[in-house]
N, C-alpha and C positions, 0 to 999 in steps of 0.2 A: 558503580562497583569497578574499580581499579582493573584495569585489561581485559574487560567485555566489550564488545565489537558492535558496533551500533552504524546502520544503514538507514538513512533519511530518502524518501526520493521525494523530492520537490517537486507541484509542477505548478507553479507559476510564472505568469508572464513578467510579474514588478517586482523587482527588489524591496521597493517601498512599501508592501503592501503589508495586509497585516498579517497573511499568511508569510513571509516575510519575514515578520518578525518572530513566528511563533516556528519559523525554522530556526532562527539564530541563537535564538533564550536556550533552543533545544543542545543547538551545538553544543554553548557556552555551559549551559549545565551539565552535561550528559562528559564533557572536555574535563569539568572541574573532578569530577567526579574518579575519574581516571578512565575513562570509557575512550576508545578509536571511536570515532566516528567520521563517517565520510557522507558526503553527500552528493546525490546523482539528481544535480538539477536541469533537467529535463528538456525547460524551453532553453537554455545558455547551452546546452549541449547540442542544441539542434538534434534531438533525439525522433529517429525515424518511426513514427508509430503503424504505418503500413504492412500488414502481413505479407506478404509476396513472394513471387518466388526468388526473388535475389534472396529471401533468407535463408536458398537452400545453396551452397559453394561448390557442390560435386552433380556427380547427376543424377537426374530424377530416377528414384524407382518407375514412374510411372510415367513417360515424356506425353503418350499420348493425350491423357485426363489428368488434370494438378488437383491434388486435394493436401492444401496447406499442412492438417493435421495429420496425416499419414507421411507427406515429407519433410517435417519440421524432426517430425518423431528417425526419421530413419538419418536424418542430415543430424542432428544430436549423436546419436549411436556411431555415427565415423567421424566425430568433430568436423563436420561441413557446415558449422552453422556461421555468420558472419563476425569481425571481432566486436560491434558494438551488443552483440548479445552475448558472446562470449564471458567479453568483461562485466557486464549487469552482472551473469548467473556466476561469478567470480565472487563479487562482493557480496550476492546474496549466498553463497557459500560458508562465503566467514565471519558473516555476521550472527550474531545471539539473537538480536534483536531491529526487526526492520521497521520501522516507523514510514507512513506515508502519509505526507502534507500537503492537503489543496483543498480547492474552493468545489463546494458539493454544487455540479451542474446536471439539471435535471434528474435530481434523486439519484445522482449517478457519480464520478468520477469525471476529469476533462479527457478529451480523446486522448490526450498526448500519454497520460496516465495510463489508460484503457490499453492503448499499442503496446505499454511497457510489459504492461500483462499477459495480452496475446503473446508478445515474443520470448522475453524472458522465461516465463511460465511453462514452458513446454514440456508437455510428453518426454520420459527418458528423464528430464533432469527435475521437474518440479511432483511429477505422480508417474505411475500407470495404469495398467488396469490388468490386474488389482494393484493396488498401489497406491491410493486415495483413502481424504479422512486423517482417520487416529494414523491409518498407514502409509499417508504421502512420505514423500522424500525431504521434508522439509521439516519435519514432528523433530523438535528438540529444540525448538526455534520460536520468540516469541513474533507477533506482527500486533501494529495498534494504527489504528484511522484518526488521524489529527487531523478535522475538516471546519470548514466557516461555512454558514448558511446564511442566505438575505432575509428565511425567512426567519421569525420571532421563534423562541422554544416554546410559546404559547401555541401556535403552528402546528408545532410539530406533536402535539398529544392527539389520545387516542381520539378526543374529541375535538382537536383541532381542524381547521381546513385542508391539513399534510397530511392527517393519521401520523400516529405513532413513530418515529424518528426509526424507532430499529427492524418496522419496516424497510424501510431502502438500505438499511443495513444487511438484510439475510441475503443478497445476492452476492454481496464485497465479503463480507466477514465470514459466511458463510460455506457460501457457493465457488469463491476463489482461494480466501484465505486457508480455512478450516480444509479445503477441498485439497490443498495442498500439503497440509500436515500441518502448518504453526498451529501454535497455542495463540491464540487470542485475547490479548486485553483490553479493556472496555474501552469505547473511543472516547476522544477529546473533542467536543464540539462545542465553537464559540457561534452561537445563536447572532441572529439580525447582525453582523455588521456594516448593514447598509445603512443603517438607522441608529446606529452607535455613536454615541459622543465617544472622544479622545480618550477621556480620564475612564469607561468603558472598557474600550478598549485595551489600555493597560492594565486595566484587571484583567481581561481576559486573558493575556501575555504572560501575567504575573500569578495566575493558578496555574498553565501551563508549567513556568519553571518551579513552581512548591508541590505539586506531583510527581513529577520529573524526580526530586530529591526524593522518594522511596522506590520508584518506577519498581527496583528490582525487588521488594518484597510484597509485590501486588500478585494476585492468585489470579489466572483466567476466567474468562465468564466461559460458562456451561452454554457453549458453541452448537447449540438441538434447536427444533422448532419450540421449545416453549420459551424459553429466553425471548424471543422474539413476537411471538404469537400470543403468548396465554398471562406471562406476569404483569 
């Protein structure tokens, strides 16, 4: 949709990779489309995923005991926070829709991912308390998980040797996303590609950008423990 603001954060190590490629379909569609889009890749940025205290620029409320979240939260409220979090919570500002692409490690997100979150994410600018949920600071906003798994989608069923895929999804989509206010739309997950032939693999690529072409008339999934647990 022609001047909606789209934010990819990338976090892979290979250009070539297929996560790679299922960033570039993403630009290239999301571009034709008339969408800004930008992308914050991650390992090319050398992006600092470390919580600490350089991310706080002025001085501690508290110099004797450091507690990250209490001075991440008060370094926010006097713009003391560094510019490489600055500029993140910038584009996650102006974007409609943030999309994030990587390789699912350990049922989880890559570290480098994970820091983005810690830091960016912050108290004051992503929730508060109260402030989280339907009523984060970030509700008007869509967010979607574009991830590759090595293992098979057979794996990942209820009865597979994974459990259930949207298992390891209620901490991300849930517990970070939803925690923050987006809306959520169903993720994009291409199954085994350690075990993928080629011509696979571009289908996998190639449902990515035929999705893509309605992305914006897709409803959220109902972001509660039954989505996850019970359907």
């Amino acid at each position: 949709m022609a001047g909606k603001k789209v934010l990819i954060i990338y976090a892979h190590q290979e250009p070539m990779s297929l996560n790679g490629s299922l960033k570039n379909v993403a630009v290239e569609e999301l571009s034709k489309q008339g969408c800004i889009v930008t992308v914050s890749d991650l390992y090319a940025m050398n992006f600092e995923p470390r919580a600490t205290r350089n991310d706080i620029t002025g001085a501690l409320s508290n110099p004797e005991v450091f507690r990250y979240g209490i001075e991440i939260y008060e370094a926010y409220k006097k713009t003391a926070l560094p510019s490489d979090i600055l500029e993140e919570q910038r584009k996650v500002k102006e974007a409609d829709l943030v999309i994030f692409q990587f390789p699912l490690y350990w049922f989880s997100v890559p570290a480098i991912l994970k820091g983005w979150m810690d830091r960016v994410l912050c108290q004051g600018f992503a929730f508060d308390i109260p402030g989280f949920y339907d009523s984060g600071f970030l509700k008007g906003k869509l967010a979607l998980l574009s991830l590759t798994t090595g293992g098979t989608a057979e794996m990942y069923t209820k009865a597979g040797v994974s459990g259930d895929f949207r298992y390891f999804l209620w901490p991300l989509q849930h517990g970070i996303l939803h925690f923050c206010g987006f809306k959520v739309l169903a993720p994009q997950i291409s199954f085994g590609i350690d075990i993928s032939s080629e011509e696979e693999r571009k289908v996998m690529v190639e449902s990515w950008a035929q999705r893509l072409k309605n992305i914006w008339k897709e409803e959220p999934i109902h972001c509660t423990p039954p989505w996850y647990f019970q359907e």
